[in-house]
C-alpha positions in Angstrom: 0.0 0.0 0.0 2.0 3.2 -1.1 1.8 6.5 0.7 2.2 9.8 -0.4 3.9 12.4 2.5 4.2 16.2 1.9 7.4 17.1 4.2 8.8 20.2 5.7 11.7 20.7 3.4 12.7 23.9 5.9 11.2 26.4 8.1 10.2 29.3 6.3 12.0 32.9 7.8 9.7 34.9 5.8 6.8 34.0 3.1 5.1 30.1 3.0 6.3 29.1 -0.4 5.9 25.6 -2.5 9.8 25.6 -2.2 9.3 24.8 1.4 7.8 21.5 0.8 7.9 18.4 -1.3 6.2 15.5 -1.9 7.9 11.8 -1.1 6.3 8.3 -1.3 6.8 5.3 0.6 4.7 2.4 1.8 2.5 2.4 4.9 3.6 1.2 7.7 1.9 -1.4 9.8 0.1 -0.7 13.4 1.8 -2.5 16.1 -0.1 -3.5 19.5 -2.6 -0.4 21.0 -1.7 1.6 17.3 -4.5 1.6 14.1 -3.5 1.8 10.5 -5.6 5.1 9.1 -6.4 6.1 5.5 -7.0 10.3 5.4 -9.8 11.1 3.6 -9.7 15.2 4.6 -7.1 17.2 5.8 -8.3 20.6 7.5 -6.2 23.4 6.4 -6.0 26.0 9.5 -3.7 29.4 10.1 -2.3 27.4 12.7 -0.6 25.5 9.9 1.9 28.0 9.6 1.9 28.7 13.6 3.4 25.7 14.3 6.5 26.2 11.4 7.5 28.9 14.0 8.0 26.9 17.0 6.3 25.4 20.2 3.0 26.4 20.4 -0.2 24.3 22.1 1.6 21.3 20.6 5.6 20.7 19.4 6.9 22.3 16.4 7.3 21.2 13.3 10.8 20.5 12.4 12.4 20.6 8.7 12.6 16.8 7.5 9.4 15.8 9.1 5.5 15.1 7.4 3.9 18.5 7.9 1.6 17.9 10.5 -2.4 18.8 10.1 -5.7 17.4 11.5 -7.9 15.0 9.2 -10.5 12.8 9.2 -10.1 9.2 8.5 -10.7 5.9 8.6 -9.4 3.3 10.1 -8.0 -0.1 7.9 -6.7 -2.3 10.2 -6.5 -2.1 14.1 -4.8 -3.5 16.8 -6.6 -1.1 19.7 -9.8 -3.0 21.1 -11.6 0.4 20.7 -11.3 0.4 17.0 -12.7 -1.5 14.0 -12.0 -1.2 10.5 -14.4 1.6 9.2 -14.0 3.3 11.9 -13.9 7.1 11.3 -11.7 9.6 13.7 -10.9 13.1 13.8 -6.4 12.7 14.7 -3.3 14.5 13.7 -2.3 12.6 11.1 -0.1 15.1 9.0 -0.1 15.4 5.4 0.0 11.7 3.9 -2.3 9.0 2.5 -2.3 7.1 5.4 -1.0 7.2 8.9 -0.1 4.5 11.8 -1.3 6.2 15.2 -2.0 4.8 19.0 -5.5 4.6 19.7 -5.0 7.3 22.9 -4.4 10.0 19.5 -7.6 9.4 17.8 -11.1 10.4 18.5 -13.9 8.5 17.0 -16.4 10.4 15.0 -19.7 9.8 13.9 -20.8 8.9 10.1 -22.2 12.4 8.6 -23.3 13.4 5.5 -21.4 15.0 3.7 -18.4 14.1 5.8 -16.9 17.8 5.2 -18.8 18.9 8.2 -17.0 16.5 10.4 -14.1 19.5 9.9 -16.4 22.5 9.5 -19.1 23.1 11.2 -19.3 19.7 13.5 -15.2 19.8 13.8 -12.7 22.0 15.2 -14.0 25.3 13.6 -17.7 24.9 14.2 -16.4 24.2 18.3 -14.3 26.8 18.3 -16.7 29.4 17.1 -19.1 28.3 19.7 -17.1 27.4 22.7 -14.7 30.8 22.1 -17.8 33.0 21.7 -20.0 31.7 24.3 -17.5 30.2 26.8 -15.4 33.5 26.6 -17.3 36.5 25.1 -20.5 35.2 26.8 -22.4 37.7 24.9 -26.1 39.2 25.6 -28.9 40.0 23.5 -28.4 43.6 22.5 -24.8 43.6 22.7 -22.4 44.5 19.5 -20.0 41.2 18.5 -16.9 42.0 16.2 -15.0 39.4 14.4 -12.3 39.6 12.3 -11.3 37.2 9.5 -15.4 37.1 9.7 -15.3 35.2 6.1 -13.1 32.5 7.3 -13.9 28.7 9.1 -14.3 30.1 12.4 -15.5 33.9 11.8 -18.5 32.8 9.7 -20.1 30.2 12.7 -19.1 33.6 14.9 -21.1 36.0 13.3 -23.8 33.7 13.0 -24.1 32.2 16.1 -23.8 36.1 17.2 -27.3 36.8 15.8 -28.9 33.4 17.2 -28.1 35.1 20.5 -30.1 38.4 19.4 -26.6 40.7 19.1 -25.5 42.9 16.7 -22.7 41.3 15.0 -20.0 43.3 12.5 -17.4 41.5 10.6 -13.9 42.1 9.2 -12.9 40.6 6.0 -10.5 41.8 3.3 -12.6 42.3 0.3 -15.7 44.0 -1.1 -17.2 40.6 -2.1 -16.3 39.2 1.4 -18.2 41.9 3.2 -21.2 41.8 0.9 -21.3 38.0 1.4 -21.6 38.8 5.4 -24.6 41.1 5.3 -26.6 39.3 2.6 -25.9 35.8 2.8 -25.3 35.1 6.8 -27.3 38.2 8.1 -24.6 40.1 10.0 -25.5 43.8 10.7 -22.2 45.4 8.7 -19.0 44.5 7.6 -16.1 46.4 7.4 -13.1 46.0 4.3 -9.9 46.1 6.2 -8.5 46.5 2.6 -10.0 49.7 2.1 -8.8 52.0 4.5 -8.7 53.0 7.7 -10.2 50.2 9.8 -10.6 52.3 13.0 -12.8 55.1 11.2 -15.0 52.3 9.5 -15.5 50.2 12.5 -16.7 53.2 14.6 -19.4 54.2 12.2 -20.2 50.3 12.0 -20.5 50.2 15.7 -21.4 53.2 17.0 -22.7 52.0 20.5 -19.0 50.5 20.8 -17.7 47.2 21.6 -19.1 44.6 24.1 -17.3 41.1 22.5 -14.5 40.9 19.8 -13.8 37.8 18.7 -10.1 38.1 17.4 -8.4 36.3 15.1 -6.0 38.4 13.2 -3.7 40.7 16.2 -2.4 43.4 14.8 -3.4 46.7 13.7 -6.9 45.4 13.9 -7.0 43.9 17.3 -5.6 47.6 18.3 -8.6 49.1 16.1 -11.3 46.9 18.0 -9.3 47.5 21.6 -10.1 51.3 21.2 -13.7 50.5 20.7 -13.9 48.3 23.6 -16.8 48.7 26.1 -16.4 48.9 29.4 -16.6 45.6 30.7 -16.2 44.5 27.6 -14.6 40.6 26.7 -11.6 40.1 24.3 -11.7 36.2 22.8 -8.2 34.9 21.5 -8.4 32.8 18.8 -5.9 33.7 16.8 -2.6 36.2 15.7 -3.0 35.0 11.5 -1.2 38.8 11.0 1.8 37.8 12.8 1.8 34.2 11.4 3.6 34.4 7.9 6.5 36.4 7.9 9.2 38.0 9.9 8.3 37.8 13.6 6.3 40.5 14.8 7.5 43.5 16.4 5.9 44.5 19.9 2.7 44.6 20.6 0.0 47.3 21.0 0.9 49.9 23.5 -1.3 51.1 26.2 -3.1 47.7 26.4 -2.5 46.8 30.1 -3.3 50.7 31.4 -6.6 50.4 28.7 -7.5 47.0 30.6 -7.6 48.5 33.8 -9.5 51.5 33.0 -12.3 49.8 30.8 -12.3 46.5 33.3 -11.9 44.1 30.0 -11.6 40.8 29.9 -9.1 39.2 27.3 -8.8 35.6 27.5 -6.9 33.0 24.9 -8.1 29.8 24.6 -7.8 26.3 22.6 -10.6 24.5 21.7 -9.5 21.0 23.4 -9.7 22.6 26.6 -13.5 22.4 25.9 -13.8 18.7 24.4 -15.4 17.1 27.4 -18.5 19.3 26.6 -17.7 18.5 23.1 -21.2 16.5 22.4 -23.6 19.2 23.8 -22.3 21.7 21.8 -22.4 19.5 18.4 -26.1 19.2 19.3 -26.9 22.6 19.3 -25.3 23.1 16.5 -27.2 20.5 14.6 -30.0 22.0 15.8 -29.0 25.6 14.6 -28.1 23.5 11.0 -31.5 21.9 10.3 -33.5 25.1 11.2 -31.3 26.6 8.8 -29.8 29.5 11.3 -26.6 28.4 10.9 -25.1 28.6 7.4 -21.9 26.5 6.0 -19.5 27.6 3.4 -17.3 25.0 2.8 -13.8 25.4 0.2 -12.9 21.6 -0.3 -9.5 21.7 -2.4 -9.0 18.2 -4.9 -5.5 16.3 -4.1 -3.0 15.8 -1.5 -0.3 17.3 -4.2 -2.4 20.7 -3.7 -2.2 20.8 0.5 0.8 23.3 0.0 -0.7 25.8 -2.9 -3.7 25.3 -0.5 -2.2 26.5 2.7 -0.3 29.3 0.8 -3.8 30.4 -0.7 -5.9 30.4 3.2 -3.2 32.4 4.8 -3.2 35.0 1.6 -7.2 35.1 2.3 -8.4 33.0 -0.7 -10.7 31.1 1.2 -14.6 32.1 1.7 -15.0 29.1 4.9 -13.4 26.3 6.1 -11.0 25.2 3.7 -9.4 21.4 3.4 -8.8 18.9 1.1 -9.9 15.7 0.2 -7.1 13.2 0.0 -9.5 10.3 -0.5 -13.1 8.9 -1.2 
């Protein structure tokens, strides 16, 4: 059984480039005692892609030489873990590759849904995100304004909308005219601002002129320190993400002013990962289900055709190609 691997050729020091990767192939391995033999069927493509070619993060780094890791939903082929039968689907870190050998403690079983690409959007890591980040965190009220940058994006999209189920005003920020037209009209947010256009501080005020109770950030940067001068009193800052600082050079200091700003405004600004949540994990895919078939939740979904693509792929989501959650299907 041959396998395809896209390795780390080298850390990149500036720009994610196709010269950073390439493509071997081998043969699977077999599972040994407590391990299951896994064929990927989609890899989810995530800023955090690039996060992790920087160094430690939430998990190790991913050295030059090595399979590029990513998250993926597969299935198992043969097992030698007691808790796993062949056809069994899982949600692991398998890495970039047709097939992976992992110990049973590194997968989690997933349910048969159709189509599987919700297993990685809405029902996965970006759907629970959205929802645990927004409601765990921002715990926003009806009446309140929600911000959300990279609002076009896996994550930002459920925000927005899961935003309005909770009777708030919701604004997003998304680079592009079409982006920000696609927010209002399609998934019902109140305004959207086009970070490409200008100044975002001067748009975002007129968007929310009652100010900021929730920003839901996953960018840093220039626009976290927009959305921080808006803040509320009592306002609540939710972490997700720094994609600004994630694809280059490393990033020079961060905004000034923030800890005296804290103080003064009583904010709360939290970081979080979404594992830290998976023991409610079940209850929230419910409600989300439920939100799904009353059709108040939306899903944009950008599947990408081949493993050979994973790096142009990645390369594309962190230059803003994607409108959703982006991955790509490795297998049938």
């Amino acid at each position: 059984m041959k396998n395809r691997q896209i390795v780390l050729v080298a850390r990149p020091k500036g720009k994610l480039g196709l010269e950073h990767f390439r493509m071997v192939e081998g043969v699977a391995p077999e599972p040994k005692e407590g391990e299951a033999l896994l064929r990927v069927h989609l890899i989810s493509l995530d800023a955090a892609n690039r996060a992790w070619m920087q160094g430690a993060t939430y998990r190790s780094a991913v050295d030059a030489g090595s399979v590029m890791a990513g998250g993926a939903i597969a299935e198992v082929v043969t097992s030698r873990a007691p808790d796993f039968r062949p056809g069994d689907l899982v949600f692991a870190d398998t890495g970039w590759q047709d097939h992976a050998v992992l110990a049973a403690k590194a997968l989690m079983k997933v349910p048969r849904i159709e189509p599987m690409t919700h297993l990685l959007s809405v029902y996965g890591i970006a759907g629970l995100t959205a929802y645990f980040g927004l409601l765990r965190i921002g715990q926003p009220q009806p009446g309140e304004t929600v911000v959300v940058s990279a609002a076009a994006g896996s994550v930002g999209s459920f925000v927005g909308q899961i935003a309005k189920i909770k009777g708030c005003r919701v604004v997003g920020i998304a680079g592009g005219a079409a982006k920000c037209d696609w927010l209002v009209k399609e998934l019902g947010f109140d305004a959207a601002v086009d970070y490409k256009a200008g100044s975002v501080h001067g748009t975002l005020k007129a968007a929310a002129p009652s100010g900021i109770d929730v920003y839901f950030d996953n960018v840093g940067g220039d626009i976290l320190e927009a959305c921080l001068a808006l803040m509320n009193v009592r306002g609540r800052i939710v972490c997700c993400g720094a994609v600004s600082a994630y694809d280059g050079a490393a990033p020079a200091a961060g905004p000034r002013g923030v800890p005296g700003l804290i103080v003064v405004k009583r904010l709360l600004m939290q970081g979080f990962i979404v594992t830290d949540y998976f023991a409610e994990r079940q209850v929230a895919v419910a409600e989300l289900q439920r939100w799904v078939q009353t059709e108040q939740l939306k899903i944009e979904e950008d599947v990408i055709q081949g493993l050979e693509n994973t790096p142009k792929a990645l390369i594309g989501l962190l230059a803003g190609e994607n409108r959703g959650k982006r991955m790509v299907r490795v297998s049938e």
